[in-house]
N, C-alpha and C positions, 0 to 999 in steps of 0.2 A: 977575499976582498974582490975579484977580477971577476968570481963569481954572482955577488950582488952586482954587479957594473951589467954586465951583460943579462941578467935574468930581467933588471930594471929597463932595458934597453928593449930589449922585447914585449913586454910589455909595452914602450912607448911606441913601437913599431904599428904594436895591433891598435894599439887609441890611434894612432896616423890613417891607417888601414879603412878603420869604422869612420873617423870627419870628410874621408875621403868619400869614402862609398856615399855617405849623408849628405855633402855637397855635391855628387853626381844625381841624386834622387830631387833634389832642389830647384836642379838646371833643369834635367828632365821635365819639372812638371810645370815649370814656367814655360819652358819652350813648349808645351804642348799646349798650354793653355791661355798663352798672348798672344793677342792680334800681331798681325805685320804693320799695324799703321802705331800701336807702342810699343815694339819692340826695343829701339834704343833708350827710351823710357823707364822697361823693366829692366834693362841689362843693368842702369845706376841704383835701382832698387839692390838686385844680388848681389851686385858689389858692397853694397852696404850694409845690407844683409850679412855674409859674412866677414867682411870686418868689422862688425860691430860684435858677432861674435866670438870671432879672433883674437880680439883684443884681454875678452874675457875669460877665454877657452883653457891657455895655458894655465892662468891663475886655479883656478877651477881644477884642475886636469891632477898639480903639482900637490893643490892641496888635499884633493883624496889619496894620492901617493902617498905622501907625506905620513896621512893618521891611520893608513892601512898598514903601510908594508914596512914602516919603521917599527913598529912594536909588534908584529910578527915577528919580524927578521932575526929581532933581538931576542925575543923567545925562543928562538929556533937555533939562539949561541951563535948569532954572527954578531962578529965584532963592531963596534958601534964606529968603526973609523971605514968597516966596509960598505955598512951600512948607509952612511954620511956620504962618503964617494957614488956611490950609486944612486943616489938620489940628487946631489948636482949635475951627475952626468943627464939625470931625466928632465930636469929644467931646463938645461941648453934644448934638449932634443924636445921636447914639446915646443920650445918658441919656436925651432928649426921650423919641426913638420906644420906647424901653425900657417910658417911665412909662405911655406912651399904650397900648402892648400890656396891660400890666397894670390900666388903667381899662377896656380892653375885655373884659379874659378874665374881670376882676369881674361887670361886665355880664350876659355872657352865661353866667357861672356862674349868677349870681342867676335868671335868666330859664328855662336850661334845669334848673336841681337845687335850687333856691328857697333858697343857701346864701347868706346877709347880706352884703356885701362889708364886708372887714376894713380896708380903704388907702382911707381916704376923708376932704376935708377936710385937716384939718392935714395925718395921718396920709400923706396920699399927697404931699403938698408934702414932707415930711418924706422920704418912699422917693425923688423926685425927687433930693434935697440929695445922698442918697447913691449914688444913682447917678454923678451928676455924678462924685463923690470916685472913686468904682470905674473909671469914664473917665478920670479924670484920672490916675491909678493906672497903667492901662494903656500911658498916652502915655507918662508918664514912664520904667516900667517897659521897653518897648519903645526908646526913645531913648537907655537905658542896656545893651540888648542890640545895640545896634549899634555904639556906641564903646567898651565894655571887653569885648563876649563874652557869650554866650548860655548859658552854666552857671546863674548867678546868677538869668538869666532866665527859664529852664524851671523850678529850683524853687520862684521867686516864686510864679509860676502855678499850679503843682500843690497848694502849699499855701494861696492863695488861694479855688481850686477846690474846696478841702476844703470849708474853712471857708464859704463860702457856702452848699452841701450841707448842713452840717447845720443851719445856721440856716434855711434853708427847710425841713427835714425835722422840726425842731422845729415850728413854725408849721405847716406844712399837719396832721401829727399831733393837735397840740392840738386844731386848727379841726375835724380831722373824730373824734373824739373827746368835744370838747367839754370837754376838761378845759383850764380858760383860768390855772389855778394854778401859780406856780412862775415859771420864766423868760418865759413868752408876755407877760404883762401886764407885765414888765418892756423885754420888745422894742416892744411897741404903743406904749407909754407914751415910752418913745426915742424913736420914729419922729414919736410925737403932739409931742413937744419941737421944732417948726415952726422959732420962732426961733436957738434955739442950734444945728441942724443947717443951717440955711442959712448961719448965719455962719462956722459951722465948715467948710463946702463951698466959703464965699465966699473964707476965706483961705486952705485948702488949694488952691483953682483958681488964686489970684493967685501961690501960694510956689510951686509945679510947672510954673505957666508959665510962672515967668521959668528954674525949673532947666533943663523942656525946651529951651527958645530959649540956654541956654548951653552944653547940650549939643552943639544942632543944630549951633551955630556949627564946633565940634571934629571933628564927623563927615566922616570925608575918604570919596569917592566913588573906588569902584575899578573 
């Protein structure tokens, strides 16, 4: 059991490792390739940039977990309760390393294009909550393309994949424009709602993980 936990966790280690390296190659070629007269300009673009696909990333991330290494795993005679525990463990840890990529890329936005970082404080507590949700989204999502079929599954995603697109393309647009009027200040303002999105992440993790684990159960190994 403690085995799947930890074989799962490394794996989430090396996806952390690779967004990482991805968003230093991002920064790098914006800083190489922006004036100093838009600098603070491009820095609300990468911030938008990758929250927009941060937002997405866990979901995405959880659900290839999910339809790979769960029916491996099970092929391979682990028990479907060690199986199950290691793959909640990777959904925390994706939204974790998600949030942590987006405290660095603020970081080093502010550092290299002098642009304020936006997710900070509640505000990033708050992109935490939902990240979680977009993980746990993916688990579910994924645990349900294994036991009835992968149709339902590919268009979750794509229209998931929408939709997170443009809510980052809202946000980095506003930020590097500056116009904060309209929806932005109604997303920030969401995001800054700390308590109601944690609790709202808290019972979406607790109602999906009991659905995953009744799924798992159902899921036959071929």
């Amino acid at each position: 059991m403690t085995r799947t936990v930890r074989y799962l966790s490394r794996v989430v280690l090396q996806t952390f490792l690779t967004m990482l390296g991805m968003t230093a190659l991002l920064l790098l070629y914006y800083a190489v390739t922006t004036e100093p007269a838009y600098a603070e300009r491009t820095g609300g673009v990468v911030t938008g940039v990758v929250f927009g696909v941060g937002l997405i990333f866990p979901l995405l991330m959880q659900l290839n977990t999910v339809t790979y290494y769960l029916t491996l795993s099970l092929s391979m005679s682990v028990t479907r309760r060690g199986c199950f525990l290691g793959l909640t463990a990777a959904k925390v840890g994706y939204a974790l390393s998600v949030a942590a990529i987006l405290v660095a890329a603020q970081i080093a936005v502010g550092q290299i294009f002098g642009t304020a970082p936006v997710f900070v404080g509640a505000r990033l507590v708050g992109v935490m909550a939902v990240m979680l949700i977009s993980a746990c989204l993916g688990s579910t999502a994924g645990m349900l393309g294994l036991r009835y079929g992968r149709t339902l599954l590919l268009i979750f995603s794509v229209g998931t994949g929408i939709l997170c697109g443009i809510v980052g393309g809202i946000i980095g647009f506003a930020g590097a424009t500056e116009r904060i009027d309209g929806l932005l200040p109604a997303l920030l303002s969401l995001f800054g709602n700390m308590p109601l999105l944690c609790s709202i992440a808290f019972a979406i993790f607790l109602v999906l993980t009991a659905v995953d684990w009744r799924i798992c159960r159902g899921i036959s190994v071929k």
